[in-house]
C-alpha positions as CSV (number, residue, x, y, z in Angstrom):
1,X,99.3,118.2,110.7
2,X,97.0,121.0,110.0
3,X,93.5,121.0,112.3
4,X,91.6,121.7,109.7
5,X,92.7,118.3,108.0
6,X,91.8,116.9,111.6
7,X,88.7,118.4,111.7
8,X,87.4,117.3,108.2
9,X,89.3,113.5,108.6
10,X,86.5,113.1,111.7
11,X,84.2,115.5,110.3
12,X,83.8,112.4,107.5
13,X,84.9,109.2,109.4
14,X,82.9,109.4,112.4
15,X,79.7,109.5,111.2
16,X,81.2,106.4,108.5
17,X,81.8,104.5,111.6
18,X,79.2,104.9,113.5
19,X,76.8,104.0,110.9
20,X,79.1,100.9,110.4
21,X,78.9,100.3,114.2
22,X,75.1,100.3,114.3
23,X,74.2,98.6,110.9
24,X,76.5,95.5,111.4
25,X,73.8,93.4,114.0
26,X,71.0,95.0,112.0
27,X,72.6,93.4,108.4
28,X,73.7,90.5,110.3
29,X,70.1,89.7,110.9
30,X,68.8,90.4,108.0
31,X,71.2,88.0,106.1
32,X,69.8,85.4,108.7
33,X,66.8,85.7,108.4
34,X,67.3,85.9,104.1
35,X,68.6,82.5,104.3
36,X,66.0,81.1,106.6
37,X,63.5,82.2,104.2
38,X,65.8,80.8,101.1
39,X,65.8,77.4,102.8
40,X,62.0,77.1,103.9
41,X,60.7,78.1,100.1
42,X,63.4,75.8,99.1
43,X,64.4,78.4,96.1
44,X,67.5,79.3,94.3
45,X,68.3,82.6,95.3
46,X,67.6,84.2,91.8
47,X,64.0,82.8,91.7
48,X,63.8,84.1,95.9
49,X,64.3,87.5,94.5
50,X,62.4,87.1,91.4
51,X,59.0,86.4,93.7
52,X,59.6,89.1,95.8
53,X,56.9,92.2,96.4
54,X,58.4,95.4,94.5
55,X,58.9,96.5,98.1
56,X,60.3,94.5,99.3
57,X,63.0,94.4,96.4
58,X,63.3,97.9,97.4
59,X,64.1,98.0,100.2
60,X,67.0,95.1,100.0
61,X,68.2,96.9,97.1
62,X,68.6,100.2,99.5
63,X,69.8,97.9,102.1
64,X,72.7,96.1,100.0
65,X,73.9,98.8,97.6
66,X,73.8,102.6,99.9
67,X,77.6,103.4,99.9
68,X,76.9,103.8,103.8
69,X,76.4,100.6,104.3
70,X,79.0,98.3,102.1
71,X,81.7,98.2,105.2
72,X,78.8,96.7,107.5
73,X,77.2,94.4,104.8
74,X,80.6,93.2,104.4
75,X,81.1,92.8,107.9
76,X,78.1,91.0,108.7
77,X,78.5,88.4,105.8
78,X,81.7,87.8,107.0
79,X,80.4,87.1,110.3
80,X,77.9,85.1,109.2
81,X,80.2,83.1,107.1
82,X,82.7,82.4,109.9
83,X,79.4,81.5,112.7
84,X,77.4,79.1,109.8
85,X,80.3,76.9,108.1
């Protein structure tokens, strides 16, 4: 194959899996530590987002839905899934 395919196949990927790499454990906790809260305020988890601060909303909005992060949210849920059935 040509290099320059090479170069821009790891120009894009690398940096995708990296990112995945390093934002797995950090999603993995913050799904925890979501459904610890969940459980303690004994809420639905429509009315646990409904009380939240704006910022907070933010921030798990920018958390669950940047195009960077899908493969490690997905990841990390599965993990999470498989460790608490």
């Amino acid at each position: 194959m040509d290099s320059v395919f090479w170069f821009i196949l790891i120009l894009f990927t690398l940096p995708f899996i990296i990112t995945t790499a390093i934002m797995v454990p950090i999603q993995y906790r913050y799904i925890k530590r979501m459904e610890v809260i969940k459980k303690k305020k004994l809420l639905s988890q429509s009315q646990m987002y409904e009380e939240m601060p704006v910022q907070e909303e933010i921030l798990h909005m920018n958390l669950q839905s940047n195009i960077l992060f899908i493969p490690a949210n997905i990841i990390a849920g599965l993990v999470y899934k498989y460790q608490h059935r």
